[in-house]
N, C-alpha and C positions, 0 to 999 in steps of 0.2 A: 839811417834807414832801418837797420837791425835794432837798432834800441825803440824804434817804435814799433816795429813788427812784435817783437816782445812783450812789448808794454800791451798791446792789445790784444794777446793772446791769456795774456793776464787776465785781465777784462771779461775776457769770453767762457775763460773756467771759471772763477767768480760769479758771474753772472748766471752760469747752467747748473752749479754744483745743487741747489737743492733742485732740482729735474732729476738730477742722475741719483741724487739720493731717495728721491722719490720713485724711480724706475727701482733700484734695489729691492728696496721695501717692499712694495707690490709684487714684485717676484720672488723674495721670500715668503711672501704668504702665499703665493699660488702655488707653490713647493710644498708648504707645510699641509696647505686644504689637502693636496693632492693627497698627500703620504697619509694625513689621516681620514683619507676615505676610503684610504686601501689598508688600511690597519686593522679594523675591524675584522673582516676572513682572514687577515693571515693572523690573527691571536683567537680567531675559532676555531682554527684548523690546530693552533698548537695547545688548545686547553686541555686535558688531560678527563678522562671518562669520569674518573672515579676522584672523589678529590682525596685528601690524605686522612680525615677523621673516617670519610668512608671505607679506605684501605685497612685501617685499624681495626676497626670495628669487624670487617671482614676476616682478616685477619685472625681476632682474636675469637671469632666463631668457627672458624674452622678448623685453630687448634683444638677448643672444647669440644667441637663432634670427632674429631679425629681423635681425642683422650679418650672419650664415652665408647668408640665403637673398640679401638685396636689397645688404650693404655693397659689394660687390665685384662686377664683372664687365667683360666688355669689349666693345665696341659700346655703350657703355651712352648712346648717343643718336649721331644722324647725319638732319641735314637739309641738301636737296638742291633748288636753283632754278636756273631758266633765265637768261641774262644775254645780252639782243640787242644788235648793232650798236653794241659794245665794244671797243677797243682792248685787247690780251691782255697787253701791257703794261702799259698804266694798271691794268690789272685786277691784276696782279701789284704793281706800284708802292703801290695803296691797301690788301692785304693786308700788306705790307712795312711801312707806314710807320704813322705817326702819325694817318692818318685812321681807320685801322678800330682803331685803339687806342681813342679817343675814343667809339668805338660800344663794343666792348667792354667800358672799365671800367664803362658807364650812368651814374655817379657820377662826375663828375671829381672833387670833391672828396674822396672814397672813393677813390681811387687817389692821390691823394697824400698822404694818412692814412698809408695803407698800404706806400706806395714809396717814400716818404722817407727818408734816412736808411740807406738799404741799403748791404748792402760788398760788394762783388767780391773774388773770389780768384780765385788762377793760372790758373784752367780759366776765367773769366769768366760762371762760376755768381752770380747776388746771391742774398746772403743779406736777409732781412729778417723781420720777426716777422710770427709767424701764429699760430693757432691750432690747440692752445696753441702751446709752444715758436718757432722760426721756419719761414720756407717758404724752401726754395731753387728756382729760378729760372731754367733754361738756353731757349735759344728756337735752333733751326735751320733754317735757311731750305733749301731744295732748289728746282733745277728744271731742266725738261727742252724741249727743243728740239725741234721739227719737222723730219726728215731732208729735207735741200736746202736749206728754206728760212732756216734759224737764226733761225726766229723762235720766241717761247716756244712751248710746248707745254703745258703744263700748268707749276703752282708748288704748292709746299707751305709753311705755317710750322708745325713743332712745336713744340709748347712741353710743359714736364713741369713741374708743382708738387709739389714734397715734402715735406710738415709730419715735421719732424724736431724732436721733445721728451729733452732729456739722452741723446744718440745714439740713441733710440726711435721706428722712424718711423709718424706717427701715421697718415696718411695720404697715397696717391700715385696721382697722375694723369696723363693722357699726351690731348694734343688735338687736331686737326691742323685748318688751316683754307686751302683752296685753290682751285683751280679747274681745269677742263680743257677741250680743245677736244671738241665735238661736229659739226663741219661746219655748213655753211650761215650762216658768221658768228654761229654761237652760242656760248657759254661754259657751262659747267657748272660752277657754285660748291660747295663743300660745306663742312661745316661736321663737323666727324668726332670723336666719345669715343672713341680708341684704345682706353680701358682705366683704371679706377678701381679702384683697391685698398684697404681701408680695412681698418685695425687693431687702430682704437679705438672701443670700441662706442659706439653715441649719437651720438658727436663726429663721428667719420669716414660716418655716415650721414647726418648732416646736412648736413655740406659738399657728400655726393655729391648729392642732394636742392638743394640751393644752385646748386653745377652747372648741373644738368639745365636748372632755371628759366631761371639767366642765360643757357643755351645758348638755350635758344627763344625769349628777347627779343632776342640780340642776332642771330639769324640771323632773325628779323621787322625787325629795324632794319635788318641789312644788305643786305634785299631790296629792303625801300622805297627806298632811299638808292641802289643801282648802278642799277634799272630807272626809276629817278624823276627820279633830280637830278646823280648822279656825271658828272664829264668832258662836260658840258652847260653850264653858264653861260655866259653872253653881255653878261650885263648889272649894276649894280648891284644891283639888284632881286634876280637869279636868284644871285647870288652871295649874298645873305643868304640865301635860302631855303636854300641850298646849306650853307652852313655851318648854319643851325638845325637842319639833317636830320643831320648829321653831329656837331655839339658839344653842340647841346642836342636830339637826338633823343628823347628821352623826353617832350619836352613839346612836341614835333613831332607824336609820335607817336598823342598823348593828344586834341593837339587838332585831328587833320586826319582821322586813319585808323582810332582805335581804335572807334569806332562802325559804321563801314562794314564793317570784318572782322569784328567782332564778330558783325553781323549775318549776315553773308556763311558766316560759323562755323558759326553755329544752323542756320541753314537748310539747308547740308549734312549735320549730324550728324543732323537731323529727317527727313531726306528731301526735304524741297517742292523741290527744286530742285537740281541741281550749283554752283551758284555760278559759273558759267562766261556768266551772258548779259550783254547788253549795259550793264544796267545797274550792273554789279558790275567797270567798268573801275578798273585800281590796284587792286584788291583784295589781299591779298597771296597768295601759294601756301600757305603755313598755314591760311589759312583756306577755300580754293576744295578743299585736298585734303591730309588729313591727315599731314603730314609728307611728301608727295611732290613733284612737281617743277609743280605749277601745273597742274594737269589736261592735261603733254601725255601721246601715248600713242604718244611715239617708245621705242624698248628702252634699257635703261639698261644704260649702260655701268658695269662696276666703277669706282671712286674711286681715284685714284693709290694711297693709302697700303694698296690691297687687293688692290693687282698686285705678282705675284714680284720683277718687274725693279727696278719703284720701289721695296718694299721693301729688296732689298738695297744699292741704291742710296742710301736715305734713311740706313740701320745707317754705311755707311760714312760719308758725310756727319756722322756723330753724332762716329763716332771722329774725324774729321778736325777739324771744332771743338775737341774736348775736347784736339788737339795741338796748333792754335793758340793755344789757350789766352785769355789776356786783351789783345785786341787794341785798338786805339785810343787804347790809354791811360788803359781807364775805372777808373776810385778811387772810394774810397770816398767815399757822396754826404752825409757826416755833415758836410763842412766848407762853409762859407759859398758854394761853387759846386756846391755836391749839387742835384740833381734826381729826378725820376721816374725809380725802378730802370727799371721796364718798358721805358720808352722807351728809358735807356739801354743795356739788354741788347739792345733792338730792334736800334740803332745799330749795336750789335758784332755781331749777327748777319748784318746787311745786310755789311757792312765783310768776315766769312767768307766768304758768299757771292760779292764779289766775289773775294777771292783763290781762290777753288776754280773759280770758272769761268776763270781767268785759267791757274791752273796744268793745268786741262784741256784748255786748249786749245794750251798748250806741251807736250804731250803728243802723240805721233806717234800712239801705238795708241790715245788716249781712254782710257787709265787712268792713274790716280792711284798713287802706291807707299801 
């Protein structure tokens, strides 16, 4: 009875199997129609506006206007502070030397990354790598004397960086950073962007952008540092503080002043106050008044590098280095007594300056051939 029961249930799959293989089928298609008649909205809904040659293309136009409008210009930054009861030479001597180098790289370690390894050629240009390709390197000191007195009058250091890729230059910049007399034993520093040229889209805005930053940290450092601690020490004590403002200023900065200003910042830009009372003493002038001179309201005198006389004066000065050429001796710093290009191009430039004030002054009429 079980073995026929069996046997015909045998029979009966057998017999149905293409049915049910046929029912499958047809309900896989009615699955598949379905799903692809709902396919359609939902790959409209996820196709994207823009496709990617358009993204590009965009893309690539809106660095070019953004090159055309912001890469390039000239002033493209200039801050200006007062410096009391300063020697006009120290003030010169710390612009010249290795002190306000130290404020400017922010990073020592980042400047000898960077300046290692550099070569000099005839004109006493270093070359060294930048981005991309390499940066070349000239730096020219000027300066000018007070009629009677021969004491300085104002100083200037130019310096020019030029990102030069397979003779292609990427970008170039010109800076000037000095000081001038205003009476009343005052100094007037400035910190000056002659002029930034960029030619490579992206690249060359970013540097300029790079700049700008480092320019308003390092002329915030440099304020702190002459109206605080510069050509003042007396003691072991003041002589540390003196170098942490100067070598490690950034973590000077961080941890003495950058709360005070900050606050000093807000409160100007909001209104509630000038930033000028009594409790906002050391404050810096960046923050009591936006890029101006510390809240005074004596007339501002033009900046050496934006007077007729000084400029032509500063042009020849150019030519006159670039005829002395590679003074001191300085070589290329790749062998086991290389050091800091900057400094060393510093070196050669101070080393110019003295032979051009030396050949001006063997000069009957005060000029140069």
């Amino acid at each position: 009875m079980l073995s026929m029961l069996s046997r015909t249930a045998a029979r009966l799959s057998i017999a149905h199997a293409p049915l049910a293989r046929s029912i499958c089928v047809r309900f896989k298609a009615s699955a598949a129609s379905a799903a692809s008649a709902a396919l359609p909205a939902a790959v409209k809904k996820a196709t994207p506006l823009l496709s990617r040659n358009q993204l590009i293309a965009g893309g690539t136009v809106s660095a070019l206007v953004a090159q055309s409008i912001f890469g390039s210009g000239a002033d493209y930054f200039e801050y200006r502070f007062i410096v009391e009861n300063k020697n006009a030479d120290d003030v010169a001597c710390f612009y010249s030397g290795e002190d306000f180098m130290e404020i400017y790289t922010i990073f020592p370690f980042l400047a000898d990354f960077f300046w290692r390894g550099a070569k000099f050629d005839e004109k006493g240009i270093a070359h060294t790598y930048g981005l991309p390709g390499e940066i070349q390197v000239n730096m020219v000191f000027s300066e000018g004397e007070a009629e009677g007195s021969g004491e300085v009058d104002w100083f200037n250091k130019h310096e020019r960086f030029r990102d030069v890729f397979f003779g292609y230059t990427c970008w170039d910049q010109c800076t000037n950073f000095g000081f001038q007399r205003i009476g009343d034993g005052k100094i007037e520093c400035y910190h000056h962007g002659e002029y930034f040229v960029g030619y490579l889209p992206v690249v060359s805005l970013l540097v300029k952008f790079i700049f700008q930053i480092q320019a308003r940290w390092v002329a915030w450092a440099t304020e702190h540092h002459l109206n605080h601690h510069a050509f003042t020490a007396s003691s072991e004590e003041e002589e540390a503080v003196e170098n942490l403002s100067r070598a490690n200023h950034t973590w000077y900065l961080l941890q003495y002043f950058f709360w005070r200003d900050f606050k000093a910042m807000c409160t100007t830009a909001l209104g509630f106050g000038t930033g000028d009372g009594d409790g906002d003493e050391g404050v810096s002038f960046l923050s009591r008044e936006h890029g101006g001179r510390g809240g005074t309201t004596e007339p501002q005198l033009p900046i050496p590098t934006k007077r007729a006389d000084v400029m032509l004066q500063l042009r020849e000065n150019v030519k006159m280095d670039e005829a002395l050429g590679n003074v001191g001796g300085v070589q290329d710093l790749n062998g086991p007594e290389g050091g800091n290009a900057l400094l060393q191009a510093q070196k050669s430039a101070h080393m110019k300056l003295q032979l051009k004030k030396t050949a001006l002054r063997n000069t009957p009429t005060g000029e140069t051939d």
